[in-house]
VOLUM-664877 format. One record per residue (C-alpha): residue in one letter; z, y negated, x negated. Coordinates in steps of 0.001 Angstrom, whole numbers. Each point is the difference from the previous one (the first is absolute). Layout:
BEGIN
pt type->A Z->Z Y->Y X->X
...
//
This chain:
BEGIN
pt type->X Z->-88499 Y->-26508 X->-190545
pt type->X Z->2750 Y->2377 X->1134
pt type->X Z->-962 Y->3793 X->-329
pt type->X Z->281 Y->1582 X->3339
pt type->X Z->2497 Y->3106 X->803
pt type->X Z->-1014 Y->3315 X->-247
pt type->X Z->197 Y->2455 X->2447
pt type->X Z->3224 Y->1192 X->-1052
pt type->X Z->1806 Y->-2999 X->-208
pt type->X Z->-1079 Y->-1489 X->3510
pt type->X Z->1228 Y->3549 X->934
pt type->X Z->3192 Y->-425 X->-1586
pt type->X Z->670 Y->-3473 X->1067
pt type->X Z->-662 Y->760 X->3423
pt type->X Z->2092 Y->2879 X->-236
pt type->X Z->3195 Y->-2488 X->-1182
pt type->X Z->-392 Y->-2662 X->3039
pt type->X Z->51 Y->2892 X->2282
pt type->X Z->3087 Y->1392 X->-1475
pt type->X Z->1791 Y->-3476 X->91
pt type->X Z->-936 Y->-632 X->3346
pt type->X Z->1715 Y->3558 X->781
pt type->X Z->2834 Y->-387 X->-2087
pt type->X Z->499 Y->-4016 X->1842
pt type->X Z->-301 Y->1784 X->3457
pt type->X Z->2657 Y->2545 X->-691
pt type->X Z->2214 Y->-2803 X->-517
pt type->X Z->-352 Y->-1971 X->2951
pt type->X Z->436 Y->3036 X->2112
pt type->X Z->3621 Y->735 X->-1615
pt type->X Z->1442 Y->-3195 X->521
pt type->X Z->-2017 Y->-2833 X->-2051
pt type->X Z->695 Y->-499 X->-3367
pt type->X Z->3281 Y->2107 X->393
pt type->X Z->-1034 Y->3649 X->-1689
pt type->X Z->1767 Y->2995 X->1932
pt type->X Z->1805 Y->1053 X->-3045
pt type->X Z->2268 Y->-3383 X->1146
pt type->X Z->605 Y->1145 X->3501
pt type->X Z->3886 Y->614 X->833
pt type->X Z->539 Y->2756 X->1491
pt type->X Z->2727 Y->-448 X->3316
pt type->X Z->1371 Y->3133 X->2526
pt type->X Z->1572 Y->-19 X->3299
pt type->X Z->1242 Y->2472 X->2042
pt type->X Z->-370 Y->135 X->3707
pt type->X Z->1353 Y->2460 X->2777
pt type->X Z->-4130 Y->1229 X->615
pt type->X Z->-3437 Y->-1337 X->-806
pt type->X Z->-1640 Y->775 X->2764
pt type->X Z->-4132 Y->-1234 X->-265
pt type->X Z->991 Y->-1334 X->-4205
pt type->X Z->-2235 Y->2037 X->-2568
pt type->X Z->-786 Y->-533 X->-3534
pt type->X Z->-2217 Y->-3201 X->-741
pt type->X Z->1442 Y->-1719 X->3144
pt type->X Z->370 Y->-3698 X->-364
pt type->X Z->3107 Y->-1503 X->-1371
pt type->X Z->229 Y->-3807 X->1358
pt type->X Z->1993 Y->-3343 X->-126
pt type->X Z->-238 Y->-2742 X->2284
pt type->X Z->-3184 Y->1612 X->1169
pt type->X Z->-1796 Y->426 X->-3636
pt type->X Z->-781 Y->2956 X->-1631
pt type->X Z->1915 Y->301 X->-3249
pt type->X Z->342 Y->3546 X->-367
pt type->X Z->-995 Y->3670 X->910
pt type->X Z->2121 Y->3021 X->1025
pt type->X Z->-30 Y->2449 X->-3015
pt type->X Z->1833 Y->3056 X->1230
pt type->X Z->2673 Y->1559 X->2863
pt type->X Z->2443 Y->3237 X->-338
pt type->X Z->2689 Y->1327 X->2261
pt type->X Z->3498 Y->-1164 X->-1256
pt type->X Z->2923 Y->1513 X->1913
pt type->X Z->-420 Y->-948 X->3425
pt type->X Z->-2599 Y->-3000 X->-697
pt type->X Z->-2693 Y->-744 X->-1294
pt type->X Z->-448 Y->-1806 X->-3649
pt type->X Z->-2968 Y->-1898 X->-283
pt type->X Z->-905 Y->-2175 X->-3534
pt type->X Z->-2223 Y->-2421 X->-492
pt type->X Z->-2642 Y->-2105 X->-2355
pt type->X Z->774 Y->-4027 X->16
pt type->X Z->-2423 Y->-2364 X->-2202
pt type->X Z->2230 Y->-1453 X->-2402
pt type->X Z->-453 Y->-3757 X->716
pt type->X Z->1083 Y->1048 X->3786
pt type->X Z->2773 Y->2155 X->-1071
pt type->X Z->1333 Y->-3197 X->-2033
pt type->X Z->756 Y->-1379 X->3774
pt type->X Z->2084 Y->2702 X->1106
pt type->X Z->3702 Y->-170 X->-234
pt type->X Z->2222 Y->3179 X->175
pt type->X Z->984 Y->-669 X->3948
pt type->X Z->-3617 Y->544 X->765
pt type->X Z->-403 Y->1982 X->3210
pt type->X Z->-2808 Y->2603 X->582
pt type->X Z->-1250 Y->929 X->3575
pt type->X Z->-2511 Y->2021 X->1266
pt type->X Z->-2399 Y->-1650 X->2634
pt type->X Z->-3371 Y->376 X->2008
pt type->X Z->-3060 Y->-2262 X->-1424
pt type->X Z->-1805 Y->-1265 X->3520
pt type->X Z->206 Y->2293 X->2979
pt type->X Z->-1801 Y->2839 X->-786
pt type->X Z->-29 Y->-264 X->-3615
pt type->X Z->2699 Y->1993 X->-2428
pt type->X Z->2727 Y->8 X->-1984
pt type->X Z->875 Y->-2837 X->-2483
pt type->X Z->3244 Y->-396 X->-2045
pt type->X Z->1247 Y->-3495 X->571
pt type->X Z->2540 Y->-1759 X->-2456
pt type->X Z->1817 Y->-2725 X->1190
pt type->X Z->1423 Y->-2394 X->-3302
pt type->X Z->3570 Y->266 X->-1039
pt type->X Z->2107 Y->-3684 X->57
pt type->X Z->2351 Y->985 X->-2309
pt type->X Z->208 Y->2460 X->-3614
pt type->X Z->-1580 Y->252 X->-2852
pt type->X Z->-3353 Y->916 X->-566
pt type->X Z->-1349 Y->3488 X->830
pt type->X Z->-375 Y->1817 X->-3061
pt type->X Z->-2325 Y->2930 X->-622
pt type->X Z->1009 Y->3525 X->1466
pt type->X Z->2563 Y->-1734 X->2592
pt type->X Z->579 Y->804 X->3558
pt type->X Z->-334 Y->-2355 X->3079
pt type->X Z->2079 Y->497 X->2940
pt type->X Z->-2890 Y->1675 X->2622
pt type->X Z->770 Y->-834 X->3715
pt type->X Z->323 Y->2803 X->2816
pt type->X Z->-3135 Y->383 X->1992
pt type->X Z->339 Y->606 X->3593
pt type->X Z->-1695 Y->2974 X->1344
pt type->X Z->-1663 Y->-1548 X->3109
pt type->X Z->-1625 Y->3376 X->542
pt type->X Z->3438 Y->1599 X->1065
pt type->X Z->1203 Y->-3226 X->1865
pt type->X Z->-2802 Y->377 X->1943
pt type->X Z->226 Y->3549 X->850
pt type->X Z->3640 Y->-423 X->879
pt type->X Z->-738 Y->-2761 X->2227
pt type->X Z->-3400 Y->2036 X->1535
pt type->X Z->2832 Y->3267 X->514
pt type->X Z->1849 Y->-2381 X->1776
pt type->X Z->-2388 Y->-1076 X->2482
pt type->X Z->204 Y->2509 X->2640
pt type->X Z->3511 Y->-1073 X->482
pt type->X Z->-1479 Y->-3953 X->201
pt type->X Z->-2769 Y->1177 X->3073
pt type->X Z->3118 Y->1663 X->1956
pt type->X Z->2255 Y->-2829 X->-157
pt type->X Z->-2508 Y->-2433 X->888
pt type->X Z->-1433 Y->1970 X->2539
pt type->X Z->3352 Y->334 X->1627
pt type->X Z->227 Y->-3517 X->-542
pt type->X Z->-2846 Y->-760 X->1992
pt type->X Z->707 Y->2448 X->2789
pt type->X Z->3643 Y->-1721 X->357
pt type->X Z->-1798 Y->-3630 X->377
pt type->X Z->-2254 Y->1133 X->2475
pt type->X Z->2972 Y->1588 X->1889
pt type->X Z->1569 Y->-3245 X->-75
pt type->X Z->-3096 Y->-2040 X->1050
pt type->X Z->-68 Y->2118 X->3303
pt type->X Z->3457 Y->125 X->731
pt type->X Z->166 Y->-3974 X->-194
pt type->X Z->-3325 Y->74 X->1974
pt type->X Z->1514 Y->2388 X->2801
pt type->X Z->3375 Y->-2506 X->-261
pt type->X Z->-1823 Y->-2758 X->726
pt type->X Z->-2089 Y->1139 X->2827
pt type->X Z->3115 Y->1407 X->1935
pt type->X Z->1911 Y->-3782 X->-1028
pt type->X Z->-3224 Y->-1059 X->1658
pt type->X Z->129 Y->1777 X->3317
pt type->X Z->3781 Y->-439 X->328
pt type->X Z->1157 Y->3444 X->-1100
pt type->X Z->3419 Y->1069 X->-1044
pt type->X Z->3040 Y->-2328 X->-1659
pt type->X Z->-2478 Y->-1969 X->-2389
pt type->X Z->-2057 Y->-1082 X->2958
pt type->X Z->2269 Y->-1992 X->1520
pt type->X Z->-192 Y->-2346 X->-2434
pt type->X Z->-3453 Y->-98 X->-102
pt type->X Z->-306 Y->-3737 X->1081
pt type->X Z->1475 Y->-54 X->-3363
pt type->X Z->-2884 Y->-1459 X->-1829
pt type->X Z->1694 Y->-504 X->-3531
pt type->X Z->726 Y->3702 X->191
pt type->X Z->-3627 Y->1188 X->1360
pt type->X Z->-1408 Y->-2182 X->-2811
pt type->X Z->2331 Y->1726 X->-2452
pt type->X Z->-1276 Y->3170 X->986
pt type->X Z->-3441 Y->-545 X->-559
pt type->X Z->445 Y->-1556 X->-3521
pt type->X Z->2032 Y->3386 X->-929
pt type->X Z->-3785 Y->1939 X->1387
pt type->X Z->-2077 Y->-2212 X->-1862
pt type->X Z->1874 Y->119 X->-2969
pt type->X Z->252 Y->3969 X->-61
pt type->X Z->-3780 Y->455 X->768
pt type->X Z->-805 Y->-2594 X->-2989
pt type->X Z->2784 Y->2220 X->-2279
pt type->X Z->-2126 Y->3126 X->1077
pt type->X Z->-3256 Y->-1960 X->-872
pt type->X Z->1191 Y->-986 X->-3052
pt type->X Z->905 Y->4081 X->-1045
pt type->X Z->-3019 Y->1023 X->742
pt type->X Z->-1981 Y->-3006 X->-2262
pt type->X Z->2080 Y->1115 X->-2912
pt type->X Z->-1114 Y->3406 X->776
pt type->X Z->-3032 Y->-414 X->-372
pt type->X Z->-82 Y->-2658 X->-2817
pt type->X Z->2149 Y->2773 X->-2078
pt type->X Z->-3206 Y->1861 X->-122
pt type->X Z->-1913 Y->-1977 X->-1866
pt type->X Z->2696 Y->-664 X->-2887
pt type->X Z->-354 Y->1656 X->-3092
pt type->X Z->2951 Y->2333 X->-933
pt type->X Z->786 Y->-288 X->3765
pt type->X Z->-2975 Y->1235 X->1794
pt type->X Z->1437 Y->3903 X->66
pt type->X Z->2828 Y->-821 X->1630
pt type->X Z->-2169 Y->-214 X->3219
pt type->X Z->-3038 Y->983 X->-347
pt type->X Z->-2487 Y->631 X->2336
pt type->X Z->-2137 Y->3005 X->-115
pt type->X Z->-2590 Y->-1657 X->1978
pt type->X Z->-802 Y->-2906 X->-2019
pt type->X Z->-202 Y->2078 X->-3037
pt type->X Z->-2139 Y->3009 X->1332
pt type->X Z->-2516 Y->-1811 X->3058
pt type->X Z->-2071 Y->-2386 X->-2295
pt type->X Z->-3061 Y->-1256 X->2254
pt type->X Z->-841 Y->-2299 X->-2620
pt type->X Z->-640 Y->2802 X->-2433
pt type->X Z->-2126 Y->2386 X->-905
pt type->X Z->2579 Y->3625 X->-155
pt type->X Z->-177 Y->2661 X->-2233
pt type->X Z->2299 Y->3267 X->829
pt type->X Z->910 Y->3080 X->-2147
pt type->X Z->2652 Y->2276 X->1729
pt type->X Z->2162 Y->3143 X->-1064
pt type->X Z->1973 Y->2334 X->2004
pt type->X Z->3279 Y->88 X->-1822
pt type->X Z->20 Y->3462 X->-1396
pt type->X Z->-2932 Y->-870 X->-1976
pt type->X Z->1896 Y->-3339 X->-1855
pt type->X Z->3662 Y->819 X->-169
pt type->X Z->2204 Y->3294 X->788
pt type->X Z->1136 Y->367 X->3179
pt type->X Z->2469 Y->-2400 X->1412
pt type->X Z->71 Y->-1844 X->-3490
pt type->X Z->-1275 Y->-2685 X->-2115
pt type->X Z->-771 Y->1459 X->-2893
pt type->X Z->-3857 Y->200 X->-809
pt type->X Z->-1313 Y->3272 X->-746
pt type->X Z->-2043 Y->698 X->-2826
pt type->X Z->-2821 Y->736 X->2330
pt type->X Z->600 Y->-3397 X->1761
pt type->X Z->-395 Y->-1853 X->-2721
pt type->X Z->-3581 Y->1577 X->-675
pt type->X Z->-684 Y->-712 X->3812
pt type->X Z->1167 Y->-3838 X->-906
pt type->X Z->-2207 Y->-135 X->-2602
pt type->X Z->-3523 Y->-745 X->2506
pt type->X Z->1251 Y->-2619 X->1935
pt type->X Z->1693 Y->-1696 X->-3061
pt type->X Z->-3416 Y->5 X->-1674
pt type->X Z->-1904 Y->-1430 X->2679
pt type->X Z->2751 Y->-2639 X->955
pt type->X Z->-281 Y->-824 X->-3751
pt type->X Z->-3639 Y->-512 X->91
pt type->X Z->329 Y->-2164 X->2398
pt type->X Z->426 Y->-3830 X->-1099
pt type->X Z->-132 Y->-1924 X->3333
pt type->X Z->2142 Y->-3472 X->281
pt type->X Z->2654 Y->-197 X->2046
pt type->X Z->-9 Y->3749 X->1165
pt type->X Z->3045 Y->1789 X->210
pt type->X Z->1254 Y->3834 X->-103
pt type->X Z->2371 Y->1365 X->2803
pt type->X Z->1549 Y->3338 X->-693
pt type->X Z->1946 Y->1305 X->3318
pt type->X Z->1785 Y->3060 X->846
pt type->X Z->747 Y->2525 X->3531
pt type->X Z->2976 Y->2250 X->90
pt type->X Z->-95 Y->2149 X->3186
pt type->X Z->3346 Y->1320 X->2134
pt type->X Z->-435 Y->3524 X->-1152
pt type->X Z->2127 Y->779 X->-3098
pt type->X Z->1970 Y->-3585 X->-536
pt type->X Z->3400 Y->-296 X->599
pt type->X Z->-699 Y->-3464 X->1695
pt type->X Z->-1234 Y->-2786 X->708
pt type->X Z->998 Y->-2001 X->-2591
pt type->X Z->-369 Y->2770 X->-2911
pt type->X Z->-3262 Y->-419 X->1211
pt type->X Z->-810 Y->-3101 X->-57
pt type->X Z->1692 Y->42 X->-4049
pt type->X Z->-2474 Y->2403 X->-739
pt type->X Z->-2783 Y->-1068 X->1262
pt type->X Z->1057 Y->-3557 X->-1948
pt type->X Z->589 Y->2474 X->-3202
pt type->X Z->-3648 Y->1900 X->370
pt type->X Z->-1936 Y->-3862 X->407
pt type->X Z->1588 Y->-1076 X->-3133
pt type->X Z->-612 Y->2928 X->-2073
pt type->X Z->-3527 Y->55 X->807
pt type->X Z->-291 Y->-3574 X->-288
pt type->X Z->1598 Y->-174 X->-3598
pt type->X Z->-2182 Y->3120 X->-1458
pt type->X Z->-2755 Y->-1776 X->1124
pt type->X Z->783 Y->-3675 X->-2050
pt type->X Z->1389 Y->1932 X->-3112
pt type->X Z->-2706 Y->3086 X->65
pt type->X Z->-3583 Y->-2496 X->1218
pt type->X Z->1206 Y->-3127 X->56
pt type->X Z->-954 Y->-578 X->3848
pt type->X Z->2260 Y->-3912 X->-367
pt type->X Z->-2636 Y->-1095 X->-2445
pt type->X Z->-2692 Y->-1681 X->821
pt type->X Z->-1108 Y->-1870 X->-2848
pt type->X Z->1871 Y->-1047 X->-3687
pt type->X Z->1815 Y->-2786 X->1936
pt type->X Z->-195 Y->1097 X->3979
pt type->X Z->2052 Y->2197 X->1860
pt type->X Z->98 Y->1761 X->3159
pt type->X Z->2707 Y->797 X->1997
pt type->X Z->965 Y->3451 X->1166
pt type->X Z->2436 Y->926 X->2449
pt type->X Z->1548 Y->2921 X->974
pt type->X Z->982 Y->755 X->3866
pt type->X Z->2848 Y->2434 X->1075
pt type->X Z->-935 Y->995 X->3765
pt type->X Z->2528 Y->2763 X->656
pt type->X Z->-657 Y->1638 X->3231
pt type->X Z->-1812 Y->-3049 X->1164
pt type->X Z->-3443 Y->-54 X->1488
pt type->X Z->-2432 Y->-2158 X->-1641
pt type->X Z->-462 Y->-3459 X->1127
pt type->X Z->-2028 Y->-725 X->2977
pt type->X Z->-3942 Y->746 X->-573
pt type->X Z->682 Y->1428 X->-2856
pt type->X Z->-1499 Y->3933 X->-52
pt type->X Z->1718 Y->3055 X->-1561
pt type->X Z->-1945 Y->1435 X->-1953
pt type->X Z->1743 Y->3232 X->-255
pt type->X Z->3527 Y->1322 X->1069
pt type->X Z->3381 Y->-993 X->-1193
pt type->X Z->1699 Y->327 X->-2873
pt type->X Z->-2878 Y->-1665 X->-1882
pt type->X Z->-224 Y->-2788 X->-2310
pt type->X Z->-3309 Y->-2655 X->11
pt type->X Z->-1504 Y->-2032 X->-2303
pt type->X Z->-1806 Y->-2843 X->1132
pt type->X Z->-2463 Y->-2998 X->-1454
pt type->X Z->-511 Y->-3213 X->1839
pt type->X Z->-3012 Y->-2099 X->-1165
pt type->X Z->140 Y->-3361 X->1267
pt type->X Z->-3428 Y->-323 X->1933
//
């Protein structure tokens, strides 16, 4: 018969499988059987980093081979180095490309690599060649700055069709009755039917402007470009929540620069919004300007544009207001009135300038 094991020893023995089973797990999570000390370490420099952080994935072909170890400023970029698992690294040649990208919709920043065709091997310490990234954020803004410009032109557009619908209508009706030169040929009937194709056609152009119109409102990147005040702030649908601010107590006068005070008033309804985890709601931030003390209308309007956004902004850095769960987002706008009233049915509730901050549930 076997003698059995004392206390000490079961102790100790159990101690030793735990530690194994530790010391096993540690290695799967850095890369197999591949122990870190055999990682090669890569860099790449790109012209910003905007959304990359330390411990960001580093992947190829869609698989996770690496982790981002550290960034620093260099010059006027932005260096970034990396930590590849040795049996990846041994697929990398030196024309490897590096390029920052989005993972899913609304998820963030992963460092891409696409594989090199040509070269030798990457060896430890080297740099990859790290591809611009586009700043979507300013391409957007440039093409949002441009969009009064857009809404005149079209709506002179517009106004001209119409002008020509009528004029070919009135044409036709005098050709009809017998009226002037053209009327004596009005037993023309090629020519009558001419003229009526050249009406249809303009009032199907004119349709067709005012389709894209509207379809430009519901495209993303696009949608500022023509908004419309009254889809965004009368919600029927929704249940509304409203915080307002007359603008001395956000921003100094005439600017958009929040006070120090303003932020503390920000502070309530960025807590509550915060609190606040509803599906599908969305956050509206919209500002007045009022004739008194602008030099017009369309320093105005800028402003107004300028107040919206700064609110909106210290709101997602400062409470988070976009988030509404680790993996869902909510959108927030922000809504430059200018001297404009407020849409139809929708209540002031206080006088201009003042900026609002509103919360539509979906009911």
């Amino acid at each position: 018969m076997g003698s059995q094991l004392s206390f000490w020893q079961r102790l100790a023995l159990v101690a030793g499988v735990t530690l194994g089973l530790i010391a096993l797990a540690a290695i799967m999570v850095n890369g197999g059987l591949t122990l870190r000390g055999n990682d090669v370490s890569l860099s790449a420099r790109f012209n910003q980093v905007r959304g990359l952080e330390p411990g960001s994935r580093v992947r190829l072909l869609g698989i996770d081979i690496g982790t981002i170890e550290s960034l620093y400023l260099e010059g006027d970029g932005v260096r970034v180095t990396m930590r590849i698992r040795a049996h990846h690294a041994a697929n990398l040649l030196s024309d490897t490309e590096a390029r920052i990208v989005s993972e899913g919709l609304v998820g963030g920043k992963v460092l891409e690599l696409r594989p090199g065709r040509t070269g030798d091997p990457v060896a430890q310490s080297s740099e990859i060649k790290g591809l611009p990234v586009v700043d979507w954020e300013d391409r957007l803004e440039q093409l949002s700055s441009s969009g009064p410009d857009l809404a005149i032109k079209l709506d002179q557009s517009l106004q001209g069709l119409a002008r020509l619908s009528n004029a070919a209508e009135e044409t036709l009706k005098r050709i009809n009755q017998g009226e002037g030169s053209l009327g004596r040929l009005s037993r023309d009937e090629r020519l009558y039917e001419e003229l009526v194709e050249l009406t249809q056609r303009g009032k199907r152009t004119l349709d067709s402007l005012q389709r894209d119109a509207e379809a430009l409102q519901g495209v993303p990147g696009f949608s500022s470009l023509v908004r419309d005040p009254g889809k965004l702030l009368i919600r029927p649908d929704c249940q509304a929540r409203q915080w307002w601010f007359p603008e001395g107590d956000l921003f100094e006068t005439g600017r958009a620069v929040l006070s120090e005070a303003g932020q503390m008033r920000l502070n309530t309804p960025g807590r509550e919004i915060a609190a606040i985890k509803a599906g599908n709601s969305e956050v509206v931030v919209v500002s007045y300007a009022t004739g008194r003390g602008t030099a017009d209308e369309e320093a105005a309007r800028v402003l107004t544009e300028k107040q919206s956004q700064m609110v909106a902004d210290y709101l997602r850095k400062h409470h988070g207001i976009n988030k509404t769960g680790w993996i869902s987002w909510r959108k927030v706008s922000a809504l430059g009135m200018g001297w404009a009233s407020p849409p139809a049915k929708a209540i002031p509730p206080g006088p201009a300038p003042r900026t609002e901050i509103w919360l539509f549930i979906p009911s």
